[in-house]
C-alpha positions in Angstrom: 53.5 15.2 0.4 51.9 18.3 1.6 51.7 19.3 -2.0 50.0 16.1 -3.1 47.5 16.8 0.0 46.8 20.4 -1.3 46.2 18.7 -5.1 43.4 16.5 -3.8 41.7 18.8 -1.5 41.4 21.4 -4.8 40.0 18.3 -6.8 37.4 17.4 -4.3 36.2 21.3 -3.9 35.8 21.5 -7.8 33.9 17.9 -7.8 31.9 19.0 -4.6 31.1 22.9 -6.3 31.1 22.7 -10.2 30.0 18.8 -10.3 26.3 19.8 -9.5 25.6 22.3 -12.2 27.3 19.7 -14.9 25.1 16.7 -13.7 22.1 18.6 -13.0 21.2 18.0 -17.5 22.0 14.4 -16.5 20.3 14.1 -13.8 17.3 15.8 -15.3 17.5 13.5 -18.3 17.4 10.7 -16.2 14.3 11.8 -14.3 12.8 12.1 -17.1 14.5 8.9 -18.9 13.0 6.5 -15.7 9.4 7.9 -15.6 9.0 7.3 -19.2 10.2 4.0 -19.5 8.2 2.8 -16.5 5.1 4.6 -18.3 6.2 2.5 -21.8 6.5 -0.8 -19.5 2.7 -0.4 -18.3 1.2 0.7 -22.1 -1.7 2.8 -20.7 0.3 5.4 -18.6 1.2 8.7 -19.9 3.7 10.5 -18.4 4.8 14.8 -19.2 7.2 16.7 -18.0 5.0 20.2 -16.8 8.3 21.9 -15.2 11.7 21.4 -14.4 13.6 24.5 -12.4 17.0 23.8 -12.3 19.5 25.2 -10.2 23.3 24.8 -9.4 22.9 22.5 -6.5 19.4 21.6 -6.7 16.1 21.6 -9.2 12.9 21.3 -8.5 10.5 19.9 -11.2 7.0 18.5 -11.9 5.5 15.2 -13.4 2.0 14.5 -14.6 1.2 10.8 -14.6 -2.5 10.2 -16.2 -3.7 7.1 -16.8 -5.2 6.1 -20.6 -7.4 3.0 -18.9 -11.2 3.4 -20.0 -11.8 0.3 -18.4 -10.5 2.0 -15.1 -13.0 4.7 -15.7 -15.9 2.5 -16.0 -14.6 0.8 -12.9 -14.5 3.9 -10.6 -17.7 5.0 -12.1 -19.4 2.3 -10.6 -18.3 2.6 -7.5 -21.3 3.8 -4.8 -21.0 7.9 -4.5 -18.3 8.2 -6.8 -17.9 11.7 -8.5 -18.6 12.2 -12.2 -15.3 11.9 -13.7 -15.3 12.9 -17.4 -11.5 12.1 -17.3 -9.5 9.6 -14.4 -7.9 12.0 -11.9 -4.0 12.8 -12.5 -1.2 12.2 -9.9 0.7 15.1 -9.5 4.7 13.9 -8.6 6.4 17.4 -7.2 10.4 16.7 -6.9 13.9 18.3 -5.5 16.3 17.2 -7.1 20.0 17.7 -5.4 22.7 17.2 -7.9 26.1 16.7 -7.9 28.8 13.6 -7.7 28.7 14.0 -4.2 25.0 16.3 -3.8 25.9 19.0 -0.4 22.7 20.0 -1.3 20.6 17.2 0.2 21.7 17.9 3.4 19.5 20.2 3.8 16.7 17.8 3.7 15.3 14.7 5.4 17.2 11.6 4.4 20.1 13.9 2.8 23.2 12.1 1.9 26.4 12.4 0.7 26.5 9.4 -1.5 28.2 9.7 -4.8 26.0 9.6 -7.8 24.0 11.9 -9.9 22.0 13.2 -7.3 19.3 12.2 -4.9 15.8 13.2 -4.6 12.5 14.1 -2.8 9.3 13.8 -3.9 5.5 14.8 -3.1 2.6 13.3 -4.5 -1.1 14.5 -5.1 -3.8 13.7 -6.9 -5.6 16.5 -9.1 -9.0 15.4 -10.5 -10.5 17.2 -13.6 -12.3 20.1 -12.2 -9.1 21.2 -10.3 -9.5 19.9 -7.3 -6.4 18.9 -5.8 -6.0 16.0 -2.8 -2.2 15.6 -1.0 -1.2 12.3 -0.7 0.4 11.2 2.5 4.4 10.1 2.7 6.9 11.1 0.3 9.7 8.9 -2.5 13.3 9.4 -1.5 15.4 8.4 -4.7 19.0 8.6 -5.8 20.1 8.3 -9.1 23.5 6.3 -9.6 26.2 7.0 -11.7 24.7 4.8 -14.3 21.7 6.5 -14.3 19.4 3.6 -12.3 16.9 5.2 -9.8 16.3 3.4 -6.6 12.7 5.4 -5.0 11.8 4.4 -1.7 8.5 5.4 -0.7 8.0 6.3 3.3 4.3 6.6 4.5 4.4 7.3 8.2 1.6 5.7 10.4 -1.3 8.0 10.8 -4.9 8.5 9.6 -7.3 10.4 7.5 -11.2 11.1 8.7 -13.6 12.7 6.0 -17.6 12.9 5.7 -17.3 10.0 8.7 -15.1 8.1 6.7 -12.3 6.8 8.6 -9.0 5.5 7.1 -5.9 4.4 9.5 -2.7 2.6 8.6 0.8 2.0 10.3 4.0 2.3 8.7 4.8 1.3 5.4 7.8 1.5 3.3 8.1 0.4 -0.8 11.2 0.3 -2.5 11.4 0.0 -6.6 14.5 0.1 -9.0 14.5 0.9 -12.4 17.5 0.7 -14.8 16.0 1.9 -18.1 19.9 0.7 -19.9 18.8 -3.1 -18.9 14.9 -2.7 -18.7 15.5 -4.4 -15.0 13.1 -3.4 -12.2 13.4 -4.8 -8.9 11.0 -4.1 -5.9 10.1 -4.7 -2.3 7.6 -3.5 -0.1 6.1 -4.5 3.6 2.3 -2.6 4.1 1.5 -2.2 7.5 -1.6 -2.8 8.8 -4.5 -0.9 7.1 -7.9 -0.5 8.3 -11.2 1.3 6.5 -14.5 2.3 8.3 -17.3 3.8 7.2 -20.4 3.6 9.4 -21.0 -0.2 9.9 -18.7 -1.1 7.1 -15.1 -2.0 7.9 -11.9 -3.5 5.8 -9.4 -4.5 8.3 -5.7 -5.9 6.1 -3.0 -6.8 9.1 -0.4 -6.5 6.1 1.1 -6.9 3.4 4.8 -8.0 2.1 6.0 -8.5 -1.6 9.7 -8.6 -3.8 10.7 -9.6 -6.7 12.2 -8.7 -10.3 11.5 -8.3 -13.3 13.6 -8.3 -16.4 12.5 -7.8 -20.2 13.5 -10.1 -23.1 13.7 -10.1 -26.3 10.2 -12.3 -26.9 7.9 -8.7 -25.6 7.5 -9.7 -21.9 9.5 -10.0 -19.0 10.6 -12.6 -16.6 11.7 -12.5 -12.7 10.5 -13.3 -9.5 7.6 -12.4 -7.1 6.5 -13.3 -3.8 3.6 -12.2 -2.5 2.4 -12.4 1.2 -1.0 -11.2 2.4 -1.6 -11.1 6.1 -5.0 -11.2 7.6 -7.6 -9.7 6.0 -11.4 -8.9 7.5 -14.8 -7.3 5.8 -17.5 -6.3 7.9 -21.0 -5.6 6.5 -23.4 -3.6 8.4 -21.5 -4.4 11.5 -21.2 -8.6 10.9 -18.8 -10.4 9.6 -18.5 -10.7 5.7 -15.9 -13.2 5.5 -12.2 -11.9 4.5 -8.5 -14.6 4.0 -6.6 -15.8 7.0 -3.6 -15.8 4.6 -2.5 -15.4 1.0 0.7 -15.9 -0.5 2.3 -16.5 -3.9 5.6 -17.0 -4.7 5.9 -17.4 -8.6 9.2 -17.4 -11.0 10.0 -17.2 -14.8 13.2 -17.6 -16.7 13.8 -18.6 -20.3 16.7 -21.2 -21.3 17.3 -21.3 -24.8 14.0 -19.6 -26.4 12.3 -22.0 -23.9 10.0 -20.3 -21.3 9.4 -22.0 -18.0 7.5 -21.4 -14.9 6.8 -21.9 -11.2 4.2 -20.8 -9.0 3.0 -22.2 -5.6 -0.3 -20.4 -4.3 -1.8 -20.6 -1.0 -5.0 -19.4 0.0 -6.7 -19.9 3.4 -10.4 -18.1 3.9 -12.5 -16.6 6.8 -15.8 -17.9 7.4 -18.2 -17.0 4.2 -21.4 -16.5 5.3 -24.0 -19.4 4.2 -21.2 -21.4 3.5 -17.8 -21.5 5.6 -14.3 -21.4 5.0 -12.3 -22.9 2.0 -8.9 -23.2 1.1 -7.2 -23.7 -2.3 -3.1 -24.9 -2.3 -1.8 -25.1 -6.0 1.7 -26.1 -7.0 2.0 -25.2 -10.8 4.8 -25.8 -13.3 5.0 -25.0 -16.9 8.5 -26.0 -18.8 9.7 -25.8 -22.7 7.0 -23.8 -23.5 8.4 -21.5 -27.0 8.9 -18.2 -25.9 8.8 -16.9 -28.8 5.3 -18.4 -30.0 4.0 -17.0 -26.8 5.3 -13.2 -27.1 3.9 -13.8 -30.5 0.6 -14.8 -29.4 0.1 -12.7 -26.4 1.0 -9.6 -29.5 -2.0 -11.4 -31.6 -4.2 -10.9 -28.3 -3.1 -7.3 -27.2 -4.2 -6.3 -30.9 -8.0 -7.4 -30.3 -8.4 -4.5 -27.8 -11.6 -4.9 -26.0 -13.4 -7.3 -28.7 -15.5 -9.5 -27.1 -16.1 -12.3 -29.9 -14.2 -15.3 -29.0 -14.1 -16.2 -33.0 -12.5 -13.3 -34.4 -10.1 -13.6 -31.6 -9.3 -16.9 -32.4 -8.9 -16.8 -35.6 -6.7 -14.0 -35.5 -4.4 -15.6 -32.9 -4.9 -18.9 -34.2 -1.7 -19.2 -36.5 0.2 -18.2 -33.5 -1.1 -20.6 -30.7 -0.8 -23.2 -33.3 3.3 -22.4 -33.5 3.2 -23.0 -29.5 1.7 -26.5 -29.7 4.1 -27.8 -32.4 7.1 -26.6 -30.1 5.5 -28.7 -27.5 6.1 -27.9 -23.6 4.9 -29.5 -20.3 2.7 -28.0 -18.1 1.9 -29.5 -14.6 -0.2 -29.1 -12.0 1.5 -30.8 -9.0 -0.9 -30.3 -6.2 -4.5 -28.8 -6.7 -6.0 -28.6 -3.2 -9.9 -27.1 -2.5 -11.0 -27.1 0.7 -14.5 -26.5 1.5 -16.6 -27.0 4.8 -17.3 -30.9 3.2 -13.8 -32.0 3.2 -11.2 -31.8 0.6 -10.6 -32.4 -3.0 -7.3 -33.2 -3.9 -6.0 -33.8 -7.7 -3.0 -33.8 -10.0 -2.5 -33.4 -13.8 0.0 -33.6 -16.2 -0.2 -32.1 -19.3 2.6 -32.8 -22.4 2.1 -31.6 -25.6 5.0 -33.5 -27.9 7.0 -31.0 -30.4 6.0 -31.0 -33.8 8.3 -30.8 -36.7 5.8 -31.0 -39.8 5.5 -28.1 -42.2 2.5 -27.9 -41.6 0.9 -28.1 -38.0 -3.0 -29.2 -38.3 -5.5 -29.8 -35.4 -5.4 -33.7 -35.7 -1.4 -33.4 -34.9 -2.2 -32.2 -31.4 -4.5 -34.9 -30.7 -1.4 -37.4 -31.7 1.0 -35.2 -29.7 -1.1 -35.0 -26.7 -0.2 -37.1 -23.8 -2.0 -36.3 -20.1 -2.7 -37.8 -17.0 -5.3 -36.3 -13.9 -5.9 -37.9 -10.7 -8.5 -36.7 -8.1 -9.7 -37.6 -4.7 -12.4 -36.6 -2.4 -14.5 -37.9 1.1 -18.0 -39.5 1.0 -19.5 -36.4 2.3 -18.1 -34.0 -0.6 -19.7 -36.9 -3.1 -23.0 -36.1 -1.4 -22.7 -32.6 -1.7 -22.6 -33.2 -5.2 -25.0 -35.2 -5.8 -27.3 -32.9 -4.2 -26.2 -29.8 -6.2 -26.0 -31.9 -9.4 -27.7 -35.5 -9.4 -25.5 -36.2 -13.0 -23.2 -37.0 -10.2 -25.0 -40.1 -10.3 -23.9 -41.1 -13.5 -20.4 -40.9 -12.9 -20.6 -43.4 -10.0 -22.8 -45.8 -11.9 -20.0 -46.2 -14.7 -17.6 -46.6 -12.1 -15.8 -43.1 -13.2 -15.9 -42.6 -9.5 -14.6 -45.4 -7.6 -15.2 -46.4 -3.5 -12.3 -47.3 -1.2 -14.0 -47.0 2.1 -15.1 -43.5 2.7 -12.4 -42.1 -0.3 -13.6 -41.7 -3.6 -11.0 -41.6 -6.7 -10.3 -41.6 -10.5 -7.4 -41.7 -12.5 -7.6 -40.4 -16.1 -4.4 -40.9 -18.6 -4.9 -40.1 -22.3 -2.4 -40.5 -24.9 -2.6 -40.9 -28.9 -6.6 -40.9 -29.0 -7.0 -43.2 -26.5 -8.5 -42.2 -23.2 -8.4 -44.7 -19.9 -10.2 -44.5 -16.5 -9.0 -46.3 -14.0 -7.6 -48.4 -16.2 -10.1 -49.7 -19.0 -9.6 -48.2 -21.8 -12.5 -45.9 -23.5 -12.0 -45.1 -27.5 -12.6 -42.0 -28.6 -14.1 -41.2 -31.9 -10.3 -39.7 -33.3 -8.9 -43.1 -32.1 -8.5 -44.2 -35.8 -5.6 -41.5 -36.1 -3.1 -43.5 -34.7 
């Protein structure tokens, strides 16, 4: 027994002191392995390895992460007092890296642990702009790198604040946590902002936070499907010291999956506003569902898209994509919009529609098939006082009532729209349209 006792203890010293200096190539590949993948998921990140130091129990290396985005740079460049930028600044990731099955080294560290896996990390970030200039960022990523190589970073931003040339920014605790697992393509995520507040002179952003989790996971088609939810807490905008309007509340809570080579879809949004000035508060609810939609016409047509680049000229893009988006009609699919709620200081506008394009098995699909294929229904409803409101921003408004497209019940007006084969109806009488004869 003793002897068995004295076996094991010699394993674990050679796992606990040659283990590290084996991974540590693993665990550097890894590293390395994550950052680039995430940098291939986004398409316009670039990501290089400047140094990597590596030692027996731990490493230290460095990452450059620049960002290939000329729309970015156009954006920043516009923004009031912003510096001339002849390239987007770079963030700077600066990392320990304690290796080992079970990585002694860490304990050294904040948030050190003994956990087996390849090794677990620290990192620092900064932001280097082009003529050299370097700016620390605040917090630092804790990650550990499991045996399969995954890497689980957990971002820790300690409450505090930063003043500069009487700019003032505050913000309370926040912690974001992201998984990547470049041998499945999965990345999962969660993260709950604290509060955050801006001021500069008599301009203030005030956000009272911000939660969000999900996955996402690639396919086969070139885009991925998961979950999100998405929760923003109060959020205020002061203008030269009044209000500017801001949301009471924002959420979304959205989901994807594919059955088959069929893509479907769920997404409820919620949006509540502050008072606008000049007009008020409004409010838009939306319950959205899209179902048997090909996903394979659209990877192939969101490909077709990508490939236009920046092209502005809505005929060249749709001829070029028209082939594909053509394939995604003859599959058919259903797209619905439950509930689509607007609330504005008038009242409220309420509507449904359905939307079912019928699958298509002809060898070849033409225009007039989808208008044979097409079946649809919309329903809307609104108070007296938003139909006034209309008619004074629009008198064609007018119209509508006087053909009785818009019809009374007391106070409520209402119309129900249904179309199918060529033939359009509105609240009930039918209306022929001039493709009618392609029945």
């Amino acid at each position: 027994m003793k002897k068995g006792i004295v076996v094991l203890l010699v394993v674990l010293a050679l796992l606990v002191l040659l283990s590290p200096g084996l991974i540590g190539r693993i665990a550097e590949k890894s590293v390395d392995e994550n950052l680039n993948w995430a940098a291939e998921q986004s398409g316009s990140v670039v990501v290089s390895s400047e140094s990597f130091d590596r030692g027996w129990f731990s490493s230290q290396g460095q990452h450059r992460v620049r960002i290939d985005d000329s729309g970015l740079k156009v954006l920043f460049e516009s923004m009031d007092d912003a510096p001339d930028m002849d390239e987007l600044p770079v963030l700077v990731i600066d990392t320990r890296l304690d290796h080992g099955l079970i990585p002694v080294g860490s304990m050294s560290r904040a948030k050190g642990s003994l956990a087996p896996g390849l090794g677990s990390a620290v990192s620092t970030l900064s932001v280097e702009f082009a003529n050299g200039e370097t700016v620390s960022l605040p917090g630092a990523v804790y990650s550990k790198i499991s045996l399969g190589g995954a890497l689980q970073s957990n971002y820790q931003l300690p409450s505090g604040s930063i003043d500069q040339d009487g700019s003032t920014v505050s913000w309370d605790d926040t912690e974001i946590e992201v998984t990547t697992d470049p041998s499945s393509g999965r990345i999962s995520f969660s993260g709950d902002v604290g509060s955050l507040e801006a001021r500069d002179g008599a301009e203030r952003v005030a956000l009272a936070g911000l939660r969000f989790s999900g996955y996402q996971q690639p396919t086969e088609f070139g885009f991925a499907v998961g979950d999100v939810r998405f929760e923003l807490g109060d959020l205020s905008v002061t203008s030269d010291g009044a209000d500017a309007g801001g949301l009471k509340r924002m959420s979304v809570d959205a989901s994807t999956r594919i059955d088959n080579g069929k893509l479907s879809g769920h997404t409820l949004l919620t949006l509540d506003s502050k008072p606008v000035p000049q007009f008020g508060e409004f409010s838009v609810h939306a319950d959205v569902s899209l179902e048997r939609a090909s996903a394979e016409a659209i990877g192939a047509l969101q490909r077709a898209l990508e490939a236009q680049g920046n092209n502005a000229d809505p005929a060249q893009i749709f001829a070029s994509s028209e082939n594909d988006l053509k394939r995604l009609l003859a599959s058919g699919f259903e797209l619905r919009f439950d509930r689509l709620d607007m609330t504005v200081p008038g009242g409220t506008l309420t509507s449904k529609l359905n939307l079912t394009v019928l699958e298509d098995n002809s060898q070849v699909y033409e225009w007039t098939s989808l208008l044979l294929n097409t079946e649809a229904s919309a329903s809307l409803s609104m108070p007296q006082s938003l139909v006034d409101a209309a008619l004074q921003m629009s008198p064609q408004i007018g119209v509508a009532l006087g053909m009785g497209y818009l019809q009374q019940d007391g106070d409520v007006y209402s119309m129900d729209v249904a179309y199918k084969k060529g033939l359009l109806t509105i609240n009930g009488a039918p209306m022929p349209l001039p493709f009618g004869n392609l029945q």
